[in-house]
N, C-alpha and C positions, 0 to 999 in steps of 0.2 A: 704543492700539497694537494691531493688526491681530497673529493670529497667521497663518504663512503654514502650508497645509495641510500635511502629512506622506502623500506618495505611497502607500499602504493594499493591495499586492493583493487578492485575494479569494482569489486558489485558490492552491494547493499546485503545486508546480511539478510537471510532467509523470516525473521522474526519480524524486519520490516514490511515485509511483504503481506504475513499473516495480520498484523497488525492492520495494513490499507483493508484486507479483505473483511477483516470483523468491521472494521469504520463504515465499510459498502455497505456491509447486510444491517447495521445501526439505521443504516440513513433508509433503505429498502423497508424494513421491517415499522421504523416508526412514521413512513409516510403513511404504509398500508392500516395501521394501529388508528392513527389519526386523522384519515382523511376518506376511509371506505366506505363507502354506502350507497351510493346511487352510481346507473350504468355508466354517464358518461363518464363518472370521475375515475371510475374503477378502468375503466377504459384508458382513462389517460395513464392510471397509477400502471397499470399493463405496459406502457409504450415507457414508462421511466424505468420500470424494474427492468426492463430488455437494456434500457441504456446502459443501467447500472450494468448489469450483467455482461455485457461486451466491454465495457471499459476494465471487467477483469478477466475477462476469457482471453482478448487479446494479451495481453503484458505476460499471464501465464502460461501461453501458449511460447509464444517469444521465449522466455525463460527454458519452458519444458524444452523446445527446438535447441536453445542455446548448449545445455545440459547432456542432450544423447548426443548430439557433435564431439564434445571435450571429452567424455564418457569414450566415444567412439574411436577418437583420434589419440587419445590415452593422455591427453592436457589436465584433468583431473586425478592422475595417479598420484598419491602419499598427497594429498593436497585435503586438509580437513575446514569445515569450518567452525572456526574460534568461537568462542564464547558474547554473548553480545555482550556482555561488562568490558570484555577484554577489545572487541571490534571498535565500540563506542569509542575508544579513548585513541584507538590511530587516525593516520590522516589515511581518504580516501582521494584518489583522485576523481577532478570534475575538469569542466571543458575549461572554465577559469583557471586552474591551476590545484591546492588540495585543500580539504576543508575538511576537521575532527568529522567522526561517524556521530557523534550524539549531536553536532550543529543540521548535518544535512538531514537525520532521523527525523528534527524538530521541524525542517523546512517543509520535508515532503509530507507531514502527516498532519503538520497541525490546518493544511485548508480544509484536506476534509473530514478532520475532528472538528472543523468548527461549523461544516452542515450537517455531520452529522446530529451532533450535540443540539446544532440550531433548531433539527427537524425534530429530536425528542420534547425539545421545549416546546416545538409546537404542537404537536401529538397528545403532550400533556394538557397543555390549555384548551384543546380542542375540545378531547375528551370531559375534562372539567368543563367549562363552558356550556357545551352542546349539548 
C-alpha cells in the first residue's frame, strides 16, 4: 500500500511575518513612550531601536534574497499563497518533523508579544507613575 504524500509548506505564511514586524515596532515605540527623556537613556533607547531594527532587516532581507531567486529561476510559477485560515489548519514542515501552522504561529510570536506587551505595561506605569 502506497502511502499518498501530505502537501508540506516550507515557509511561514507572509501575515506571520507582518505580525513579528508590528510586535518590533510595539516593543520600539513603547520603550521610546516610556522611558525617553534624558541623554544617556535616549542614547541607550538609540542602540535598542538599531537592535530592533536589524533583527528585522536581516530575516527580510533573507526572505526578499529568497523570493527574486524562486521569482527568477521560475519556482514560484502558478504557486499562490493560501489564505492564513486555510494555511493555519496544515501541517508545516520543521526540522523535528511537521507541526499545524496555527501551533508554530503561536510558538514563534508569542515571545515577542510577551516583550512586547511587557514593555507597553511598562511604558504605562512609567508614564503613570513619573
Amino acid at each position: 500500500m502506497t502511502k499518498i504524500p501530505v502537501r508540506s509548506p516550507d515557509r511561514l505564511h507572509p501575515n506571520v511575518y507582518y505580525a513579528l514586524i508590528g510586535l518590533a515596532a510595539l516593543y520600539v515605540v513603547s520603550a521610546w513612550i516610556g522611558f525617553a527623556g534624558s541623554g544617556y537613556t535616549d542614547y541607550l533607547l538609540m542602540i535598542m531601536t538599531g537592535f530592533i531594527a536589524v533583527s528585522v532587516i536581516l530575516p527580510l532581507s533573507a526572505w526578499h534574497t529568497r523570493h527574486a531567486y524562486r521569482q527568477r529561476t521560475g519556482q514560484d510559477k502558478g504557486r499562490k499563497v493560501p489564505r492564513f485560515k486555510d494555511w493555519k489548519s496544515e501541517e508545516i514542515g520543521i526540522d523535528r518533523g511537521r507541526m499545524s501552522g496555527a501551533d508554530a504561529t503561536l510558538e514563534i510570536l508569542l515571545p515577542i508579544a510577551a516583550v512586547a506587551f511587557g514593555m507597553l505595561a511598562f511604558a504605562i506605569l512609567a508614564r503613570l507613575l513619573g
